[in-house]
C-alpha positions as CSV (number, residue, x, y, z in Angstrom):
1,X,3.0,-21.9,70.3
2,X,1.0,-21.8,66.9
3,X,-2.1,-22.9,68.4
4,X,-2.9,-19.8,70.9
5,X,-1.4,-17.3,68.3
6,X,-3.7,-18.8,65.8
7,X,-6.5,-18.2,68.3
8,X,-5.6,-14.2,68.7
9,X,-4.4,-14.0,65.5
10,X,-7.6,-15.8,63.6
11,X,-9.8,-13.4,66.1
12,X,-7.7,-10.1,65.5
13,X,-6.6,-10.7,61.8
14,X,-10.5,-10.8,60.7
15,X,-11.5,-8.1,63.1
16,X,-9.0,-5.3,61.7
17,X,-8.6,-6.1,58.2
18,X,-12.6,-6.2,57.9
19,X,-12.6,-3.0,59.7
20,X,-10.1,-1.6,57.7
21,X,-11.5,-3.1,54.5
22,X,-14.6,-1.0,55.0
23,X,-13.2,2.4,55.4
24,X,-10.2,1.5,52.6
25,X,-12.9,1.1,50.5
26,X,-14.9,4.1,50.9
27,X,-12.3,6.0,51.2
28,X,-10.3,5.2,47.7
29,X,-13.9,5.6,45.8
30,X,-14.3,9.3,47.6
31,X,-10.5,9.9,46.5
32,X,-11.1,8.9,42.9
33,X,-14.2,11.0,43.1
34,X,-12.9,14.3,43.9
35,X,-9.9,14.1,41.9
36,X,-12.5,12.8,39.1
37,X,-14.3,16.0,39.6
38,X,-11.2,18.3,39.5
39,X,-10.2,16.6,36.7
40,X,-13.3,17.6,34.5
41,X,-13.5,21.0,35.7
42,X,-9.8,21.9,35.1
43,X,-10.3,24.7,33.2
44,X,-9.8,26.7,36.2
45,X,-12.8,28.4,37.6
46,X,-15.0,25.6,37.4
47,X,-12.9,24.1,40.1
48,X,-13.5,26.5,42.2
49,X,-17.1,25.7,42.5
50,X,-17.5,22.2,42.6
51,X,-15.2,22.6,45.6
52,X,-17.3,24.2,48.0
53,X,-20.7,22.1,46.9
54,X,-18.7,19.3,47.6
55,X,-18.1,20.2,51.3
């Protein structure tokens, strides 16, 4: 029973977790970024700005 569940699981583990990985990644350094950039213009209309160039 471990040896064919080590197969799938050896060939799906990698697959999803580098998959995953990938996106994870970007995706906490685009979090930090934004709220990194809120976070310097928080004086209130400054915000405001930065916002829409963003998107």
């Amino acid at each position: 029973m471990n040896r064919q569940p080590t197969a799938l699981t050896a060939l799906t583990a990698p697959t999803a977790p580098t998959v995953d990985a990938a996106p994870v990644a970007f995706a906490k350094p685009a979090a930090f970024a934004k709220p990194a950039a809120f976070a310097k213009p928080a004086t209130g209309a400054a915000p405001a700005v930065p916002e829409e160039t963003s998107r």
